[in-house]
MMTF fields as JSON, N, C-alpha, C and O atoms, coordinates in Angstrom:
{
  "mmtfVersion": "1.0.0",
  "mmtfProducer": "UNKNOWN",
  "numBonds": 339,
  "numAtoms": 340,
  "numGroups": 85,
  "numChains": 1,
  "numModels": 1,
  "chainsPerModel": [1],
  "groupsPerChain": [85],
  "chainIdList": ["A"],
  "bondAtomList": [4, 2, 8, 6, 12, 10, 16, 14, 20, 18, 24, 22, 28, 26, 32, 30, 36, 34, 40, 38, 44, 42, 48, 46, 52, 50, 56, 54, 60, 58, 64, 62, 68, 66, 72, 70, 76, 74, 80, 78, 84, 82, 88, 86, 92, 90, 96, 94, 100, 98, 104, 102, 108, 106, 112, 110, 116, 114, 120, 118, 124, 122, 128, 126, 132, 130, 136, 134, 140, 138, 144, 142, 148, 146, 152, 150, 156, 154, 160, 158, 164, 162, 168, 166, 172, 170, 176, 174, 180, 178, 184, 182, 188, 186, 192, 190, 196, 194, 200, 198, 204, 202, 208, 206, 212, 210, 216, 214, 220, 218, 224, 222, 228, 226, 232, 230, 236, 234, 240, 238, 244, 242, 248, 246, 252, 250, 256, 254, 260, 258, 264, 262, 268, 266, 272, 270, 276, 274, 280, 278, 284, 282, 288, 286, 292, 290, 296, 294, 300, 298, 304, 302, 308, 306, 312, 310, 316, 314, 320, 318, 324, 322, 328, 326, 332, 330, 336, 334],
  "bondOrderList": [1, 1, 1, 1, 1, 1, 1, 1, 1, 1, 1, 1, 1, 1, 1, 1, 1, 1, 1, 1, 1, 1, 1, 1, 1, 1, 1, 1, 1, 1, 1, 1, 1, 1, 1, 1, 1, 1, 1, 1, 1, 1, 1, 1, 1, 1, 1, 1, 1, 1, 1, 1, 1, 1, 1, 1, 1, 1, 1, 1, 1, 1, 1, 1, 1, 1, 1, 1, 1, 1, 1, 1, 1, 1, 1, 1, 1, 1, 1, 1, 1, 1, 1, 1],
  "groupList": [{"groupName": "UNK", "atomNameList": ["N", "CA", "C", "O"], "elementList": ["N", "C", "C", "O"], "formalChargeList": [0, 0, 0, 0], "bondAtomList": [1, 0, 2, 1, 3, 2], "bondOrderList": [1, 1, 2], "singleLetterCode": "X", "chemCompType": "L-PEPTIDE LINKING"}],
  "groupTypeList": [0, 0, 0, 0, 0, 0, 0, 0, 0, 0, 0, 0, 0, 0, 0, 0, 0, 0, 0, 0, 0, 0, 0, 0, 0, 0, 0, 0, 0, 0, 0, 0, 0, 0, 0, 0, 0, 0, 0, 0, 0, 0, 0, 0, 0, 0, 0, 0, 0, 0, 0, 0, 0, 0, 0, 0, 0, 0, 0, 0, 0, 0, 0, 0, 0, 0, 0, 0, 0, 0, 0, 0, 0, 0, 0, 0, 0, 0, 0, 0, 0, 0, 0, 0, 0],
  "groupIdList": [1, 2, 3, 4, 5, 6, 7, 8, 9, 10, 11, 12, 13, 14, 15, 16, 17, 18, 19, 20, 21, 22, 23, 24, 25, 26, 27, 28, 29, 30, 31, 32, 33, 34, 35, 36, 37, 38, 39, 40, 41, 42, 43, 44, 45, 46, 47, 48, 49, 50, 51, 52, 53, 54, 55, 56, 57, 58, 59, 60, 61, 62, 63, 64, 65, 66, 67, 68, 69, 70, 71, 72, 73, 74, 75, 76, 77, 78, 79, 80, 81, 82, 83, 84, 85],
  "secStructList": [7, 7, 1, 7, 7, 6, 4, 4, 4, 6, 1, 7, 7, 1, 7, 7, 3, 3, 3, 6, 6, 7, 7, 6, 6, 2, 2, 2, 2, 2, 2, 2, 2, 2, 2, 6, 6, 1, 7, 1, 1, 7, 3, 3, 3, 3, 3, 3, 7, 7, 1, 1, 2, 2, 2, 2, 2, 2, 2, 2, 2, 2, 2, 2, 7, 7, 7, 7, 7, 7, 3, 3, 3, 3, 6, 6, 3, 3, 3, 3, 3, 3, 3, 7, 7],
  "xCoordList": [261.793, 262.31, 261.206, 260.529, 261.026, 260.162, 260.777, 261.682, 260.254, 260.61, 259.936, 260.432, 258.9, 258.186, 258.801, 258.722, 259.291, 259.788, 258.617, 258.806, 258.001, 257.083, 257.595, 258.229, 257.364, 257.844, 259.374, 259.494, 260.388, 261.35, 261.997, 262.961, 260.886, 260.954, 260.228, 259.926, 259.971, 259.356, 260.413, 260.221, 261.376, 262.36, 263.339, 263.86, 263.545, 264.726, 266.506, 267.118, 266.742, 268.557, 269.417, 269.402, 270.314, 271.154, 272.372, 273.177, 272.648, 274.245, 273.934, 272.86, 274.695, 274.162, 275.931, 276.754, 275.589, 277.161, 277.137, 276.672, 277.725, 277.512, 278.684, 279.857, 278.069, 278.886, 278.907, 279.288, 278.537, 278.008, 279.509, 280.468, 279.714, 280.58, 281.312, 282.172, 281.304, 282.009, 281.181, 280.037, 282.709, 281.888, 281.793, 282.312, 281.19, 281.31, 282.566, 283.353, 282.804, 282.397, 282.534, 282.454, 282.838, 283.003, 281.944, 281.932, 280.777, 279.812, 278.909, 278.25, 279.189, 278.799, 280.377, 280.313, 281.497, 282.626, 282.608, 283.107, 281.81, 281.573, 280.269, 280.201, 279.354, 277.868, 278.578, 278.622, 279.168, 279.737, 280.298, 280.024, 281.364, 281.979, 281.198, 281.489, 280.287, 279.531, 278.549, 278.823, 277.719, 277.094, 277.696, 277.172, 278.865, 279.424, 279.723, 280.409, 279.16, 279.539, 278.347, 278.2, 277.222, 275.672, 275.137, 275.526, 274.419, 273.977, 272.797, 272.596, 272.285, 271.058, 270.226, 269.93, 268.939, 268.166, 267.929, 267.137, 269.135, 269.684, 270.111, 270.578, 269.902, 269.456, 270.548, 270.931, 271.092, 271.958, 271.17, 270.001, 271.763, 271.384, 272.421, 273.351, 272.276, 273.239, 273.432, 272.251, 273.998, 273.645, 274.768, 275.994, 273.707, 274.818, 274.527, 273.446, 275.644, 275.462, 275.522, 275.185, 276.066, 276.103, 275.063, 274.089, 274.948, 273.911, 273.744, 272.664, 274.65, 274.538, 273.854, 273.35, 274.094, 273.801, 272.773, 272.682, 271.751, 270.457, 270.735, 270.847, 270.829, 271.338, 272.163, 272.118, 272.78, 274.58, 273.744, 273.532, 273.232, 272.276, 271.478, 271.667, 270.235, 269.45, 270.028, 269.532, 271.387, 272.099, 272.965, 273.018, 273.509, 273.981, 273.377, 273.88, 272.034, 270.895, 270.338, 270.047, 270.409, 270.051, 271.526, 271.432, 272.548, 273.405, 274.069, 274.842, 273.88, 274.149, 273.37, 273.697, 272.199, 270.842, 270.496, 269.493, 271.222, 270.722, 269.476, 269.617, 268.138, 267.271, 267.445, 268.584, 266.808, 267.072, 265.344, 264.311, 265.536, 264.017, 263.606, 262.732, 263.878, 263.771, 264.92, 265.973, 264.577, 265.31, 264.656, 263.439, 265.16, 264.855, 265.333, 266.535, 264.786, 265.485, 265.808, 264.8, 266.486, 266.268, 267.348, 268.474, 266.713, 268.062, 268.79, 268.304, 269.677, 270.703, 271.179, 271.984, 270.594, 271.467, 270.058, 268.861, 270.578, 269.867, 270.04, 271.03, 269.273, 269.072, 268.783, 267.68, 269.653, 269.381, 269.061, 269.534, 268.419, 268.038, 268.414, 268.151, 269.334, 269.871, 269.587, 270.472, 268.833, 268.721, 269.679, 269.616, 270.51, 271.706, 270.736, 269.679, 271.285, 270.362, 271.139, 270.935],
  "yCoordList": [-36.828, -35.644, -35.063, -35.752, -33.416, -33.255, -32.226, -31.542, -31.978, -31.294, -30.04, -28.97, -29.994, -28.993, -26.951, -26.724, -26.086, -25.316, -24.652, -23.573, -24.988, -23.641, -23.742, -22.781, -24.844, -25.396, -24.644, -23.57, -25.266, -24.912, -23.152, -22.516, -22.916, -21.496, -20.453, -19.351, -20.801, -20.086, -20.355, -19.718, -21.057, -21.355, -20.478, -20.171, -20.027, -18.769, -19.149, -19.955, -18.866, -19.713, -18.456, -17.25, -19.356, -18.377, -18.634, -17.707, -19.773, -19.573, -20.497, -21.098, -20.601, -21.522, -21.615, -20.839, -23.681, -23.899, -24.402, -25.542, -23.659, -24.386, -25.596, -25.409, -26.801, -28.056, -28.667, -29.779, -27.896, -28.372, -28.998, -28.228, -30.299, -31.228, -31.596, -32.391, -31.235, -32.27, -33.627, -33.88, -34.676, -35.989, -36.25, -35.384, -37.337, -37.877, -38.161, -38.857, -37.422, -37.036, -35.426, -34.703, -35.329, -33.218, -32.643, -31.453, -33.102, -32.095, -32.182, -31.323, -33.352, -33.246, -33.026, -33.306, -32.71, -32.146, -30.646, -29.978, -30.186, -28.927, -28.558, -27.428, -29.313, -29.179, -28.917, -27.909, -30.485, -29.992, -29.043, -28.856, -28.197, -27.216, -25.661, -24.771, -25.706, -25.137, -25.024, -24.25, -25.751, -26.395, -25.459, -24.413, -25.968, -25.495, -23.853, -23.335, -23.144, -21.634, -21.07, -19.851, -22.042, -21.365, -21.867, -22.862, -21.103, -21.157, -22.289, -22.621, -22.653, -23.687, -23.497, -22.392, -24.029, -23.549, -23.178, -23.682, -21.865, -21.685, -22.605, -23.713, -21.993, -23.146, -22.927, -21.826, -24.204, -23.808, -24.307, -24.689, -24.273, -24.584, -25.082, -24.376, -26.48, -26.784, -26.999, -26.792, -27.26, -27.166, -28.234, -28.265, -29.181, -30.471, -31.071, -30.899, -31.693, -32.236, -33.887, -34.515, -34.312, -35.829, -36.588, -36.166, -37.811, -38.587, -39.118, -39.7, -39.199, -40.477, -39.001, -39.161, -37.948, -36.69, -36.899, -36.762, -37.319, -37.245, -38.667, -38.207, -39.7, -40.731, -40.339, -40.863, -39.416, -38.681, -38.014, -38.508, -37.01, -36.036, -36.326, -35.788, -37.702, -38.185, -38.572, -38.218, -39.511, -40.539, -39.322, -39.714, -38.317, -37.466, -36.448, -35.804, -36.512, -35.618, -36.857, -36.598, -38.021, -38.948, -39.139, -39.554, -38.763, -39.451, -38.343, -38.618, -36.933, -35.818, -35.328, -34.633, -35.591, -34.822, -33.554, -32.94, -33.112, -31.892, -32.477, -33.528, -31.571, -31.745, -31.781, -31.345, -32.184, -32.42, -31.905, -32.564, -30.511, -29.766, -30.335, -31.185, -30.195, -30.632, -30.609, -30.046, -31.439, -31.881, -31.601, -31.749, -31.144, -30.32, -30.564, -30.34, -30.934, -30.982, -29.642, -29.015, -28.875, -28.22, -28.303, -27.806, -29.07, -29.517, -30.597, -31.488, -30.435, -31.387, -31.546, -32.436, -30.248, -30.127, -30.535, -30.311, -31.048, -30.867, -29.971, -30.194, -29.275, -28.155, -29.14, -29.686, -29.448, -29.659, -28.601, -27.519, -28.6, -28.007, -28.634, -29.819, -27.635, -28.143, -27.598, -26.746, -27.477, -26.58, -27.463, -28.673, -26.605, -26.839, -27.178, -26.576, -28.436, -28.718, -28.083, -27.967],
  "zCoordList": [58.396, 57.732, 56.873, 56.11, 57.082, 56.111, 55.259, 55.739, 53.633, 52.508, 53.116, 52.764, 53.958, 53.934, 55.168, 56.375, 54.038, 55.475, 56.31, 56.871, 56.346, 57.097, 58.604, 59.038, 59.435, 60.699, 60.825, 61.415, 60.269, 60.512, 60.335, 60.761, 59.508, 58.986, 59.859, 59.401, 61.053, 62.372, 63.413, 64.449, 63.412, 64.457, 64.142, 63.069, 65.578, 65.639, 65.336, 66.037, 64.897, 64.378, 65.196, 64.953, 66.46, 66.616, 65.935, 65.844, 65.427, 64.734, 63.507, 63.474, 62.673, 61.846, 60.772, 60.286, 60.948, 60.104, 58.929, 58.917, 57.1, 56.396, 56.593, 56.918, 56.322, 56.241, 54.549, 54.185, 53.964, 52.625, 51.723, 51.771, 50.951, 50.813, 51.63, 51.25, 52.934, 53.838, 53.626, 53.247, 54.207, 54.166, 55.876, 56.579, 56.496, 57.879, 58.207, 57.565, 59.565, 60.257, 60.659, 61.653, 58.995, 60.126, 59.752, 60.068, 59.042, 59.715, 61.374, 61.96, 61.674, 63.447, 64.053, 65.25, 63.764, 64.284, 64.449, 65.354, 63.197, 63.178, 63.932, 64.417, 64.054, 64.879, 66.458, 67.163, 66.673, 67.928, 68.67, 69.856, 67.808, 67.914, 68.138, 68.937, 67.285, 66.958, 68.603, 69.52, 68.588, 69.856, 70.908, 71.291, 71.329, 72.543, 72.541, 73.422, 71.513, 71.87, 71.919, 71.829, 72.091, 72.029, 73.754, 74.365, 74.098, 76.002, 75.565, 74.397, 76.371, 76.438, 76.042, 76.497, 74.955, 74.72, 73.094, 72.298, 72.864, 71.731, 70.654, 70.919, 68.95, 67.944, 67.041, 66.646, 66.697, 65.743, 64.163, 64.216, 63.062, 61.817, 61.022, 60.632, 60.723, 60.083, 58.629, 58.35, 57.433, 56.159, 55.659, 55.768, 54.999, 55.154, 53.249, 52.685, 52.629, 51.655, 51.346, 50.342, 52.569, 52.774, 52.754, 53.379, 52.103, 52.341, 53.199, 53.3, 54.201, 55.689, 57.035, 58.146, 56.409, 57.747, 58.43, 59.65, 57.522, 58.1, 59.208, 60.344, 59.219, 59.892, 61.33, 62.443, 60.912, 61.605, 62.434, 63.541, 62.135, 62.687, 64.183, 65.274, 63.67, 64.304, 65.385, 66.454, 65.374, 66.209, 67.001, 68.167, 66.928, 67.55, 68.519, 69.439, 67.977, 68.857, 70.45, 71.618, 69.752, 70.634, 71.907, 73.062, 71.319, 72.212, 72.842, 73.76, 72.46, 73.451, 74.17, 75.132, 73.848, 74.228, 73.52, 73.884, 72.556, 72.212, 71.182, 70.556, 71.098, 70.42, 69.477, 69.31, 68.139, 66.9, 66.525, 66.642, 66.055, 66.197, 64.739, 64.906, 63.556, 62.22, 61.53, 61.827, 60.325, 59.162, 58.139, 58.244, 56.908, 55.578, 54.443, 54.296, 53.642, 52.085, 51.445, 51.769, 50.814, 50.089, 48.815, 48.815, 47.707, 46.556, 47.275, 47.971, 47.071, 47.682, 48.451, 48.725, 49.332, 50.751, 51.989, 51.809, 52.968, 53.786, 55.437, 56.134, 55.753, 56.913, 58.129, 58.102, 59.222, 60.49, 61.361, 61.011, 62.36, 63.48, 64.446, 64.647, 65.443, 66.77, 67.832, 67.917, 68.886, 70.264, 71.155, 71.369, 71.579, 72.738, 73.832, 74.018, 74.716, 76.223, 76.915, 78.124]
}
C-alpha cells in the first residue's frame, strides 16, 4: 500500500463507492455490486474506513480476478482501486 497519490491519481475512475464506516463485509458487498455494472477493463474507486479493508480488498481482488490497481491512505480512510476483468 502506498500513502503516495500520484500513481493512483493518473488512473481513470469510472464509478466510484463511498464505503466509509461500514464494517466487513459491506464494503466488498458494495465493491461487488458495484463491479458488476462496470464492462471490463473499467475502474471502480472505493473509499473505505475499516481497518481489515486493506486485507478484504487484497483477498477479494485475488479470488475474483478483478485487479487490485492501488491502495491509498488518505486520513483515515483508505482509496481502493478496482479494474473489472
Amino acid at each position: 500500500m502506498t500513502s503516495e497519490n500520484t500513481q493512483a491519481d493518473q488512473i481513470h475512475v469510472d464509478l466510484e463507492v463511498d464505503a466509509s464506516g461500514l464494517k466487513c463485509p459491506l464494503p466488498i458487498l458494495r465493491a461487488k455490486k458495484a463491479l458488476a455494472q462496470l464492462q471490463s477493463g473499467q475502474v471502480l474507486k472505493v473509499i473505505t474506513t475499516d481497518t481489515h479493508a486493506v486485507r478484504d480488498f487484497q483477498a477479494f481482488s485475488r479470488q475474483t480476478g478483478n485487479a487490485l490497481l492501488a491502495q491509498h491512505e488518505l486520513g483515515e480512510q483508505v482509496v481502493h482501486l478496482l479494474s473489472r476483468r
